[in-house]
N, C-alpha and C positions, 0 to 999 in steps of 0.2 A: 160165629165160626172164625177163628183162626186165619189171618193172614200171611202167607207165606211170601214175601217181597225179596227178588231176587234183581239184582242191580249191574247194568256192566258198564264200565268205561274203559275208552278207548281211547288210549294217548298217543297224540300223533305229535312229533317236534324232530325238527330239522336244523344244524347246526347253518348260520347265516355263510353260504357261499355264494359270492357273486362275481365272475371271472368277465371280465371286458377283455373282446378278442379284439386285437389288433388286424387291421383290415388280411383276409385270406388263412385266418389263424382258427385253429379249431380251439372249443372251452376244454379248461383245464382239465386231469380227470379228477380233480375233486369233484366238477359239477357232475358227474357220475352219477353220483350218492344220489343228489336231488331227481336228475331223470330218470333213474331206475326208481325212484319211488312213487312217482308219478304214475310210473308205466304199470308199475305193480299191485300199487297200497288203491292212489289217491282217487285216481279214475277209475278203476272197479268199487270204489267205495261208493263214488256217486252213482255208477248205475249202479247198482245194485238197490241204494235207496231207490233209484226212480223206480227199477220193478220193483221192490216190495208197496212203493204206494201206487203204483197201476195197476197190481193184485189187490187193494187194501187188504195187506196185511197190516197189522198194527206189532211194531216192533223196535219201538224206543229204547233208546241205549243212550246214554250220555258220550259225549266228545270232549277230546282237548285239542284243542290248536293254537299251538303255540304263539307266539307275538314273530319270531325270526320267518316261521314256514308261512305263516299268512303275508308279510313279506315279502315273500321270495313267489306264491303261487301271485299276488297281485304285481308281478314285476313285469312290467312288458318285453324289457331282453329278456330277463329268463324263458317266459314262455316263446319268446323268437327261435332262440338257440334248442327249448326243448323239440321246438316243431321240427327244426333241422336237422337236432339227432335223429329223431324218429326219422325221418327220410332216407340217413345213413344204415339205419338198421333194419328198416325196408330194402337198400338196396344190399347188406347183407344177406338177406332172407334169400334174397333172387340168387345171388354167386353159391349162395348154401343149395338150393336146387340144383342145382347142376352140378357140384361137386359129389354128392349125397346119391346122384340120380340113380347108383347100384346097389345103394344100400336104403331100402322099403323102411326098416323101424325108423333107423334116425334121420330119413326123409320127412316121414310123416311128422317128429318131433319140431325139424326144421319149420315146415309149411304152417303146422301149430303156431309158432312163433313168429312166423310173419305176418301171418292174419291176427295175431291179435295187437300186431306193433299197425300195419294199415286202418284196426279196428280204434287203436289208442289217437292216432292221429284225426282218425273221421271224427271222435267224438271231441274229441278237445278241441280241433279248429270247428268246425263244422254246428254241432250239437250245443258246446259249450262255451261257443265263441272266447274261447282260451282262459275263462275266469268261472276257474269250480269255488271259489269262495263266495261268491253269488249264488252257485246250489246250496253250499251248507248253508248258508244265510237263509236263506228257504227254505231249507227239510225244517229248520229250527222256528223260523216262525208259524208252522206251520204245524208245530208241533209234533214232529216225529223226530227227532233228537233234541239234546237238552246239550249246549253246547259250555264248558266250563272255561274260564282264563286261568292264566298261569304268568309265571316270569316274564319281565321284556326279554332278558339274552337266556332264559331257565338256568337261572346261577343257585350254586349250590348257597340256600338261604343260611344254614348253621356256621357257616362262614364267619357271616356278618351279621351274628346274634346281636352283639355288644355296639355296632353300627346302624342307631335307628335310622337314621336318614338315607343308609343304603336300602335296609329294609323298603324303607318308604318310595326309594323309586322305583325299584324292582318290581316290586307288588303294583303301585300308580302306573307304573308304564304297559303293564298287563292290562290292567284293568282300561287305561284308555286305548290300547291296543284293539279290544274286543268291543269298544263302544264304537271304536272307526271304522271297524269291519264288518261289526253285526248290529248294529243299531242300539243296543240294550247293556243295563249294566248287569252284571253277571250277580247271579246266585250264591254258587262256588265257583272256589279257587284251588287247581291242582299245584301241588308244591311239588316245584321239582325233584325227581329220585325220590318223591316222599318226605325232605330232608327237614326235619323239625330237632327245634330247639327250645327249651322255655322264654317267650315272649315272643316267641312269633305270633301266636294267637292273638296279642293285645293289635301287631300291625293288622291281621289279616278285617279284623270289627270292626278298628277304627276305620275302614274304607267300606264299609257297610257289608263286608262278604258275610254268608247266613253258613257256608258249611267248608268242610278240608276234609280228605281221605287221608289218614296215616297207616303205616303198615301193623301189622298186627303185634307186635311186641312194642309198640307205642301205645297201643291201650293198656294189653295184659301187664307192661309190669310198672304201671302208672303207680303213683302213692299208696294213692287208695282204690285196687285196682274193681272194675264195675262187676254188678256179679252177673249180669248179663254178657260178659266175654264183648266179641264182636258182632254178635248175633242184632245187638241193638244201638242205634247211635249215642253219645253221651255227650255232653257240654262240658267245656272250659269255665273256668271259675266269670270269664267273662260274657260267659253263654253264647262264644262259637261252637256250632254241633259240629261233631270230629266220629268220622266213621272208621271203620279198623278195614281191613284190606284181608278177604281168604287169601293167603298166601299160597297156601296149595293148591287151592285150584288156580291160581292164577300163574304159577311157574309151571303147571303141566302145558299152558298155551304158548308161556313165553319162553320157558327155559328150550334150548338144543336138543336136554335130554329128556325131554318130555313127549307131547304128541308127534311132535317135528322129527324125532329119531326114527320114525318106523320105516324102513327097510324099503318100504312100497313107494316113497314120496322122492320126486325132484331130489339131486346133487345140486345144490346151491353155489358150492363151494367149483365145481367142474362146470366152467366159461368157455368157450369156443376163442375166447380174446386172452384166455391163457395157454390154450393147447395148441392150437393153432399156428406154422411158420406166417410172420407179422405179412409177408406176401400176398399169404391168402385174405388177409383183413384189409388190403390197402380201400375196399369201398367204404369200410366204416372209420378207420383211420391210420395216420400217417404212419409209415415204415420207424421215423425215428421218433418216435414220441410215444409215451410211457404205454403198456397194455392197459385195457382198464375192460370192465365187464361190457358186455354186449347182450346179453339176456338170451344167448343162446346155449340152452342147455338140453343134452339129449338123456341124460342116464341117471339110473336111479339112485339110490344108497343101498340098495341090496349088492351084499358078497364084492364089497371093494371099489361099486362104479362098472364092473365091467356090464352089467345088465341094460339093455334101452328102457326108458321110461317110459308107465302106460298110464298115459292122463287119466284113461277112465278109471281104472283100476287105483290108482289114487285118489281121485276124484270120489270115488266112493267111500276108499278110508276114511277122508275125511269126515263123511257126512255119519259115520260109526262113531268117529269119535266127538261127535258132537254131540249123538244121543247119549254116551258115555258121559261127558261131561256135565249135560243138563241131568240125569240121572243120580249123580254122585252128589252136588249141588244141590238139588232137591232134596235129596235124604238127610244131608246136613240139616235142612231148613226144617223139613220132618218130625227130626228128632231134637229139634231144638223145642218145635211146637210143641211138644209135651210140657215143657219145664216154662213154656217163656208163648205169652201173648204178641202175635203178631211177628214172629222175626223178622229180620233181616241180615239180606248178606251179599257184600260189594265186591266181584271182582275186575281185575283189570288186565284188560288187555294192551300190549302195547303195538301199535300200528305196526313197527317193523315186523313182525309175528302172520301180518295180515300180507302176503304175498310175494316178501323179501325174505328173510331167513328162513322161513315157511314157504312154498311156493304154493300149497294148495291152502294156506291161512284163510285164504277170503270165501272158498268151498266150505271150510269150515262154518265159518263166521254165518253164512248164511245159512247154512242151516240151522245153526244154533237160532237163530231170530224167526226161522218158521215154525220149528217144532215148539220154541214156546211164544206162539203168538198168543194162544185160547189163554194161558196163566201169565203172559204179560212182564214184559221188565218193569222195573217199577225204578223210575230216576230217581236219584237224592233228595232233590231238591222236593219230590213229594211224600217225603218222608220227616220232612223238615215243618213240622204243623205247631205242637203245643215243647217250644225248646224250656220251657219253660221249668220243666214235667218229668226230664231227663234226669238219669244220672250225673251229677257233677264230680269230674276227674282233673285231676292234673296227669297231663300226658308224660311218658318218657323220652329222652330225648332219641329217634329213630332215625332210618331211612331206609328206602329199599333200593341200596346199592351196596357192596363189596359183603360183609359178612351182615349186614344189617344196621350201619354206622357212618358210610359213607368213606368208607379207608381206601377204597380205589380210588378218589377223586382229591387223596390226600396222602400220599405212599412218596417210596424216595424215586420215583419217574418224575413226579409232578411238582411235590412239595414247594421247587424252586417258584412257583408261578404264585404263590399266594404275599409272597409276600413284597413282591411287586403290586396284586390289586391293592392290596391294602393302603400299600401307600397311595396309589392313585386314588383312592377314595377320596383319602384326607384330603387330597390335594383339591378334590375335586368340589365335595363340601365346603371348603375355605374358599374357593373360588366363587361358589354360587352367591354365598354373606360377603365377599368383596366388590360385587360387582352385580348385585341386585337390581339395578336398571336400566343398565344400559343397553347400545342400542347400536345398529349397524357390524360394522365387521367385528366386534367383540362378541356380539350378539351369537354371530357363526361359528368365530372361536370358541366360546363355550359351549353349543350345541355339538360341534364335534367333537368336543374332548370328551363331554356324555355320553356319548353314544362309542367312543374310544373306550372308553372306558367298560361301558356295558358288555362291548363286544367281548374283551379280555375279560370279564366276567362269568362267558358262559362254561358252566360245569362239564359241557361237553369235549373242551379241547383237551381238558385232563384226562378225560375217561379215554381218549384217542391216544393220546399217549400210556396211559397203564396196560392198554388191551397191546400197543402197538402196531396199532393203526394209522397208516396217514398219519405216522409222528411229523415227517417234514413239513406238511401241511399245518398241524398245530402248530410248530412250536415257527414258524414261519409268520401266522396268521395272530399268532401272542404277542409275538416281537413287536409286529409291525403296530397291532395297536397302541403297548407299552411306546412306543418311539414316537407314535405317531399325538399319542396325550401331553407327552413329553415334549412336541415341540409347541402345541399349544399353550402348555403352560409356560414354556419360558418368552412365547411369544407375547402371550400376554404381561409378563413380568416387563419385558422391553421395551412394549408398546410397540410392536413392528410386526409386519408377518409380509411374505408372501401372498398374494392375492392367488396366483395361479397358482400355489400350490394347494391353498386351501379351497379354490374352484374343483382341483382336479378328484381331491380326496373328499370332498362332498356325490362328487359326481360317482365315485366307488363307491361311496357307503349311503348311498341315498335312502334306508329303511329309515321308518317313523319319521316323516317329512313334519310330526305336527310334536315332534318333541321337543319341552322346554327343560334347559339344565338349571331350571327354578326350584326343580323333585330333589335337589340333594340341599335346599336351603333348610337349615334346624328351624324347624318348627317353634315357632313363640305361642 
C-alpha cells in the first residue's frame, strides 16, 4: 500500500536585538518585536508541545531556530527585561479594567489578555525557569520534533555564491550554533528565504548536511527538471537531497491574504498603544517615548474594525480551517498516489503566522497536529533513506522572497547595503590568512569584526527596509556594524585599539561567545 508522507516545518528566526538600558531606562521598542514573540509564537509553542505529549499525541513537525533567536531566548538580560515587560503589561491589563468597566465585550477582550500575559509570566519564570531552548532541546531528543540549522546572522546565501569562505562561515556558524544549543549535528539545513544558487549545495555536503527544502520553482524548472514534480525528493549531482516546498498550501497559512484575512479573526494591526491618548499608557510606558505594541487588542477585522472580537468564535475558525487545509493537502497526496509510489509533500510554516500576524495561528497549528495524529507528519530527515535511488537534478537558482528571486532583499531601498558587505568580506577573509594565530587582544579584534560582520549580513535588515519597517532601526543597526568592522580593521592595521571600547562592544554584542574568525580562512 501506498504511502502518503505529509511534512511541516516551521521557521522560527528573529532578527539579533539586544538593547542595554541604562539604569531607570526602559528597552528600546525594537525589543518589542522579540517580547511580543515570546508572548505570542514561543511560549504557546512549548506548551502546546507539553499538552500534546501529556495527551500522547504523536505529532512531529520539524523546526527551525535560528542561530540569532537561540541567542537571544539564551540571553539572561533579555529574559530579565522580557519578565519586566510582561509586569508592565499585566499592570496595563489592570488600568484597562477599569477604564473598559462600561463597556462588557471589550472588558472581556481586556481580561482575555491579561490572563494570558499573568499566564505568560507563570510559565516562563516559574515552569520554565526563563530557558524554553531547554524544552526544544527535549521535545527533540525525545523525539517529537526534528529540529533543522540554518544561517549564523540568516544571510541572504545567493549573495555570496561566488564567496566560498563566506559561504563556509555562515553555514559553520549554523551548524555550531545548533551543536551548542542542542547537543547534535544537524540532519538538515534551512536556507534562508529559501535563497539558492548553483554551489550552494557542494557547501551545504561538505559540512555533512543530508537534506535542504527549496521552493517549488527550484525543482520545477531545474535542467532536467524531475518527473516526480515536488511530490518526491531528488538529489544534487552531489547527492544533497533537496525537497521542493507546496507553495500553495503554504501561503494560504503564511500569506495576510490567506487564512488570516477571515473577517472573524483578531485586528493585529489595531493596538491599544496606538489608539490610545500616551496618558492612558503611562503603566506600560513612558509619555515621551516612541508607541510601540502592547498586545492589547479588542476588535475584529470584520466591516472596518468597528466590531469586538470573539475568541471563541475565532477560535473555532480556526480549527475549520485547519480541517480545510489537512483536506486539500491530502488530496494533493491522493492524487498524486495514483501516478507516483509513496509521495510526499513539505509545507512550511513560518512562526510569525503562529500567534503574531495570525492571532489565532497557534489554534490553528494545533489542530492541525491533532487531527492528523492517526496518519502522522512524517519529517525529512525520514524520508531521507536510499539517496542514492533518487532522481538526480540540478536545481534553479530560487527563493521564497519578493517575486520568487529574492528582489526585496536587493531593490533600490536596499541595494546601497551590499556593497559595503562585500567589501567587509574581503576584508574579513584577508584578515583571518594574515593573522592565523594569534593570540590576546588581536584575537578579540577579530572575533568582533566576525561577528560585525555577520551581523550586517543578516538578510533581515533589508527586508526591514523594503517593507519599511523599523527603517531607523536598520539602517542604524547596518551602520553601526559597517563602523564598528571598520574600526577593527584599521585597528588592527595600527596595531592599537582601545581596550574600553572593545570591552564595551563585546559586552553589546556578546552572541556566539564560542565563535572563531578562523571560518572565513580559505580553505587549503
Amino acid at each position: 500500500m501506498s504511502e502518503k508522507n505529509l511534512s511541516i516545518i516551521v521557521v522560527a528566526h528573529q532578527p539579533y536585538i539586544r538593547h542595554i538600558c541604562a539604569e531607570g531606562e526602559l528597552p528600546g521598542a525594537e525589543n518589542d518585536i522579540f517580547f511580543g514573540a515570546l508572548s505570542q509564537t514561543y511560549i504557546p509553542l512549548v506548551n502546546l508541545l507539553h499538552k500534546l505529549e501529556e495527551e500522547n499525541v504523536d505529532s512531529r513537525f520539524s523546526l527551525v531556530l535560528s542561530p540569532t533567536l537561540c541567542a537571544m531566548l539564551d540571553d539572561s538580560l533579555l529574559q530579565q527585561q522580557y519578565v519586566e515587560w510582561l509586569d508592565r503589561c499585566i499592570a496595563l491589563g489592570e488600568s484597562e479594567k477599569e477604564r473598559l468597566s462600561s463597556s462588557p465585550e471589550l472588558l472581556k477582550n481586556a481580561v482575555e489578555q491579561l490572563e494570558k500575559a499573568i499566564q505568560n509570566k507563570k510559565d516562563f519564570t516559574e515552569k520554565y525557569d526563563c530557558n524554553l531552548l531547554k524544552q526544544f532541546a527535549g521535545f527533540a531528543k525525545r523525539g517529537r520534533i526534528e529540529i533543522l540549522a540554518t544561517c549564523g546572522t540568516y544571510a541572504f546565501l545567493p549573495h555570496y555564491a561566488d564567496m566560498p569562505e563566506v559561504l563556509n562561515a555562515q553555514v559553520e556558524t549554523g551548524i555550531l550554533s545548533h551543536r551548542n544549543f542542542f547537543g547534535r549535528v544537524p540532519d538538515g539545513f534551512w536556507l534562508p528565504y529559501m535563497g539558492y544558487s548553483k554551489g550552494i549545495e557542494k557547501t551545504l555536503r561538505s559540512y555533512g548536511i543530508s537534506y535542504t527544502v527549496l521552493d517549488t520553482h527550484g525543482i520545477l524548472f531545474s535542467e532536467n527538471a524531475p518527473k516526480t514534480g515536488i511530490f518526491a525528493p531528488e538529489r544534487c549531482e552531489n547527492s544533497l537531497v533537496v525537497f521542493g516546498r507546496d507553495c500553495e498550501g503554504s501561503e494560504k497559512v503564511n500569506s495576510a491574504d490567506g487564512y488570516a484575512s477571515n473577517p472573524v479573526y483578531r485586528n493585529q494591526e489595531k493596538d491599544i498603544g496606538f489608539e490610545l491618548d500616551k496618558n492612558q499608557l503611562e503603566t506600560f510606558i513612558k509619555p515621551e517615548l516612541p508607541r510601540i505594541n502592547t498586545l492589547y487588542r479588542y476588535w475584529s477585522k470584520k466591516d472596518g474594525s468597528s466590531l469586538p472580537y470573539d475568541s471563541k468564535a475565532a477560535a473555532e475558525q480556526a480549527r475549520k480551517h485547519a480541517v480545510e487545509f489537512l483536506a486539500e493537502e491530502n488530496k494533493k497526496l491522493q492524487d498524486a498516489s495514483e501516478y507516483l509510489e509513496n509521495p510526499c509533500l513539505v509545507c512550511t510554516i513560518d512562526a510569525f503566522s503562529l500567534g503574531q500576524t495570525w492571532a489565532e495561528g497557534m489554534d490553528f497549528f494545533e489542530e492541525l497536529l491533532r487531527k492528523n495524529a492517526d496518519s502522522k507528519f512524517t519529517p525529512c530527515a525520514e524520508l531521507v533513506k536510499d539517496r542514492f535511488k533518487l532522481e538526480k537534478i540540478t536545481p534553479y537558482p530560487s527563493a521564497a522572497s519578493g517575486s520568487g528571486y529574492g528582489e526585496d532583499i536587493l531593490d533600490s531601498s536596499n541595494s546601497w547595503m551590499l556593497r559595503y558587505i562585500r567589501k567587509m568580506c574581503e576584508r574579513m577573509v584577508d584578515l583571518s590568512g594574515r593573522f592565523p594565530e594569534d593570540t590576546g587582544l588581536k584575537v578579540r579584534l577579530l572575533v568582533l569584526g566576525a561577528k560585525e560582520l555577520m551581523l550586517a549580513q543578516s538578510a533581515e535588515l533589508a527586508k526591514l527596509l523594503h517593507r519599511g519597517c523599523f527603517t531607523d532601526y536598520a539602517r542604524r543597526s547596518f551602520t553601526n556594524s559597517v563602523t564598528d568592522f571598520t574600526k577593527v580593521f584599521d585597528a588592527l592595521g595600527s596595531n592599537s585599539v582601545s581596550t574600553e571600547w572593545l570591552t564595551k562592544l563585546e559586552r553589546e554584542h556578546n552572541l556566539f561567545p564560542w565563535l572563531n574568525y578562523r571560518i572565513f580562512c580559505r580553505k587549503q
